[in-house]
C-alpha positions in Angstrom: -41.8 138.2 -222.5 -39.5 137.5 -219.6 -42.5 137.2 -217.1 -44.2 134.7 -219.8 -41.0 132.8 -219.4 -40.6 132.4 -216.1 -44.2 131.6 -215.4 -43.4 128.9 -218.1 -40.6 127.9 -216.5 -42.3 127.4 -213.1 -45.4 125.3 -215.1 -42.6 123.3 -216.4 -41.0 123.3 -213.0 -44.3 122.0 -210.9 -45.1 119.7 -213.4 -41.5 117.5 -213.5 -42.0 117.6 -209.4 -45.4 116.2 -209.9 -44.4 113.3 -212.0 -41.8 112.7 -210.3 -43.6 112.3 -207.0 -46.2 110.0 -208.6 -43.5 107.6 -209.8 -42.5 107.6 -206.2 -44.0 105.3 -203.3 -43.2 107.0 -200.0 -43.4 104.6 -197.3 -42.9 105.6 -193.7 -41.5 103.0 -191.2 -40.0 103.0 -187.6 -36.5 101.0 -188.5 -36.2 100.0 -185.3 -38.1 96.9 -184.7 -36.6 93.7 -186.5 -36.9 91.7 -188.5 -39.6 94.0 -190.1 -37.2 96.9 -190.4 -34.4 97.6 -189.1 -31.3 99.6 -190.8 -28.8 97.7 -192.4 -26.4 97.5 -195.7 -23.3 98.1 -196.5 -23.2 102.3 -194.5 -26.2 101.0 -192.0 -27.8 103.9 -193.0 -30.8 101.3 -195.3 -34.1 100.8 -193.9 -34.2 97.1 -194.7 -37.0 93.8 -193.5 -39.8 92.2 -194.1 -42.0 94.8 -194.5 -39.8 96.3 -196.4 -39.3 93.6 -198.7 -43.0 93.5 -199.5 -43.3 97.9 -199.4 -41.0 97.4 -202.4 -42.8 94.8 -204.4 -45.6 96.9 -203.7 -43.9 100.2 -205.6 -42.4 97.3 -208.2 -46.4 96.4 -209.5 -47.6 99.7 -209.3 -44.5 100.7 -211.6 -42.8 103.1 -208.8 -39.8 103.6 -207.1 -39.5 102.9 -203.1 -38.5 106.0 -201.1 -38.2 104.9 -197.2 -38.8 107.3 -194.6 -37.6 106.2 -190.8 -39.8 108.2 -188.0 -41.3 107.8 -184.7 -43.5 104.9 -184.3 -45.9 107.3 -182.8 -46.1 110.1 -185.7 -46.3 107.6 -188.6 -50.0 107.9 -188.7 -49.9 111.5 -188.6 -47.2 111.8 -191.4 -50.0 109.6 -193.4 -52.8 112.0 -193.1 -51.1 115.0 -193.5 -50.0 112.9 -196.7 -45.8 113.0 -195.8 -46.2 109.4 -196.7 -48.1 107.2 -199.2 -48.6 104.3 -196.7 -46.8 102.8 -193.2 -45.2 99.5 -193.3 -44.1 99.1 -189.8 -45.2 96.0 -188.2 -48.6 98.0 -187.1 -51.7 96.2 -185.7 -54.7 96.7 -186.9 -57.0 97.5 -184.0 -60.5 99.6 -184.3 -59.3 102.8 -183.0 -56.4 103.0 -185.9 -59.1 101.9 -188.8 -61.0 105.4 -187.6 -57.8 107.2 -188.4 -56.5 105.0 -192.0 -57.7 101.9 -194.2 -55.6 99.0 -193.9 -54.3 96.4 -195.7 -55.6 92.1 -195.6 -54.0 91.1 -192.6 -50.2 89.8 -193.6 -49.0 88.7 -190.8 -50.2 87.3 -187.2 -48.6 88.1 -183.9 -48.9 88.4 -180.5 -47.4 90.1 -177.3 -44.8 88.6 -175.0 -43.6 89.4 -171.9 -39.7 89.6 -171.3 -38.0 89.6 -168.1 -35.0 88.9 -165.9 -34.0 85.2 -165.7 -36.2 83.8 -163.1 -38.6 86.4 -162.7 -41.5 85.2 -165.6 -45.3 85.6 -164.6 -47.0 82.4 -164.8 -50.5 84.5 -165.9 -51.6 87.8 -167.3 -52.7 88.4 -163.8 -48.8 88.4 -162.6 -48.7 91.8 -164.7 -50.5 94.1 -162.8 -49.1 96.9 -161.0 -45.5 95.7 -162.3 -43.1 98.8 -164.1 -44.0 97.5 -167.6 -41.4 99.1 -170.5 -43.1 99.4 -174.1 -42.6 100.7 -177.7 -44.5 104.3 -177.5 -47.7 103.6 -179.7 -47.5 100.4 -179.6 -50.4 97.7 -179.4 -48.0 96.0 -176.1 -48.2 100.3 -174.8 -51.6 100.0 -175.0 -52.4 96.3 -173.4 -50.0 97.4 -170.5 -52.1 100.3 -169.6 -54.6 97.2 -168.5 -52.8 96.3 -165.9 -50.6 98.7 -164.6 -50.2 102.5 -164.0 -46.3 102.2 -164.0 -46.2 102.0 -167.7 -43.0 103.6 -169.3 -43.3 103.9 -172.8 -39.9 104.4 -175.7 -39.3 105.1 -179.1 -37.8 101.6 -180.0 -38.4 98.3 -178.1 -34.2 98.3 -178.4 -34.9 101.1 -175.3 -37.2 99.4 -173.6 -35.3 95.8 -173.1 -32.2 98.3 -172.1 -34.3 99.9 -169.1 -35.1 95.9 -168.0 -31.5 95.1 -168.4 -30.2 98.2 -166.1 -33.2 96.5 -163.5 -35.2 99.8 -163.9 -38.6 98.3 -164.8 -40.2 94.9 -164.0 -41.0 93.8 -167.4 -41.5 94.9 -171.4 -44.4 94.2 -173.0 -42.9 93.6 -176.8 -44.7 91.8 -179.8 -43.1 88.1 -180.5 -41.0 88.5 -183.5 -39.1 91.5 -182.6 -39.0 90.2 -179.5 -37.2 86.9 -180.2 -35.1 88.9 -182.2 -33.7 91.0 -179.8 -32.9 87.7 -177.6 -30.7 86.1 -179.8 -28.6 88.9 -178.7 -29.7 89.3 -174.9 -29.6 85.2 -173.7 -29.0 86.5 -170.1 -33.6 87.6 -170.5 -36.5 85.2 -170.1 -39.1 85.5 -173.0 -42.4 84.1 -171.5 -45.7 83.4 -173.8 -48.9 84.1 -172.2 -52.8 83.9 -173.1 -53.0 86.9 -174.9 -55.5 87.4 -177.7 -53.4 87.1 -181.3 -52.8 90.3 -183.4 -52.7 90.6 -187.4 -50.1 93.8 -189.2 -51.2 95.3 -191.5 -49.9 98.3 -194.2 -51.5 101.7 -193.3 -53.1 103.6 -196.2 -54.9 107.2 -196.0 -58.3 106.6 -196.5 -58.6 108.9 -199.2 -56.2 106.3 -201.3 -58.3 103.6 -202.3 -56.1 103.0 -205.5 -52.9 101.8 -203.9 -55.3 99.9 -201.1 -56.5 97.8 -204.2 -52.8 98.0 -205.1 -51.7 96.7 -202.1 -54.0 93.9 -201.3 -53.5 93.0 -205.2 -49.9 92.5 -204.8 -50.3 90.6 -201.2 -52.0 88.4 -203.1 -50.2 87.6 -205.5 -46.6 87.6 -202.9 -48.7 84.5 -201.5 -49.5 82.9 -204.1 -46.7 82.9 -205.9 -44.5 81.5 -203.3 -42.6 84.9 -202.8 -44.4 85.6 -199.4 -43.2 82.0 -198.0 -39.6 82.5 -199.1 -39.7 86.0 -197.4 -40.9 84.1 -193.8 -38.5 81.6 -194.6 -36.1 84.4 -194.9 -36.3 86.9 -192.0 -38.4 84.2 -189.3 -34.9 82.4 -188.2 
């Protein structure tokens, strides 16, 4: 009888942690690249932002509850296939390699890289790049586009790094994505942002490929965030 019971009891026990993880969207992020996440809140200890914003109108419609998890940049689509995490909202690219790995999202937002600098020391062309000490986000899209044109590429967790290793005079350059990167200069006037003829770039949200439920989800709830005016007043919002 006692053996009946606690094999009950463990039934009973896997069970509630089932349901409990299906009314649970796990969302990995890498808080460190505003206005699409960054932490925040009253402790700073909240993973808050754009993506963010829509991650958790994306648990609202599916009838779930947003968990955030804040990791490397360059493990978030690891965490997703070894299935740590239920998608990644983290300003991500979508580039042909990375759709081998995960299904993404309709496009939601378009970008493209920038090049900051010292005052006075801008390139006029992508040409001015090569063979300069470019600084970039490990696992980035600007970490891969660097690799282009120079063999000095130093690559860091957060873009945050990066623009500190230009400001100490360390590197020529970082290669950054332009939100994030105008961002960070409202805070850093003393850098030069320069825009050159790169090719534009679309995020999207990172799904495993096995989940083609919540990538229905997803692009159901996109749709409806842009139609319904909520997508606008979240641009409005974080796109100062």
């Amino acid at each position: 009888m006692k053996k009946l019971i606690a094999v009950l009891s463990l039934s009973l026990l896997t069970l509630t942690g089932c349901g409990k993880k299906e009314n649970v969207l796990v969302v990995g992020t890498n808080a460190a690249f505003p206005p699409f996440e960054y932490m925040g809140g009253p402790n700073g200890d909240e993973a808050k932002g754009f993506d963010i914003d829509i991650a958790r109108q994306i648990a609202e419609d599916a009838g779930k509850t947003l968990k955030v998890e804040n990791m490397k940049f360059d493990s978030l689509i690891v965490a997703l296939n070894a299935g740590k995490i239920d998608m990644i909202a983290a300003g991500m690219t979508i580039t042909p390699e990375r759709q081998k790995a995960v299904s993404f999202s309709q496009p939601y937002y378009e970008a493209t890289q920038v090049v900051l600098t010292q005052q006075g020391k801008a390139p006029t062309s992508p040409e001015d790049l090569k063979d300069k000490i470019i600084a970039v986000q490990l696992g980035s899209t600007g970490d891969i586009m660097a690799k282009e044109y120079s063999h000095n590429v130093v690559a860091f967790n957060t873009g945050f790094e990066a623009i500190m290793e230009l400001k100490n005079g360390k590197v020529d350059l970082v290669l950054f994505d332009s939100e994030p990167a105008a961002n960070h200069m409202k805070k850093n006037p003393d850098l030069q942002l320069t825009t050159l003829a790169f090719e534009p770039e679309y995020y999207g949200l990172a799904i495993s490929k096995e989940n083609a439920e919540l990538l229905k989800q997803t692009n159901a709830t996109l749709d409806k965030m842009k139609s319904n005016g909520q997508y606008d007043a979240l641009i409005s919002q974080y796109m100062k």
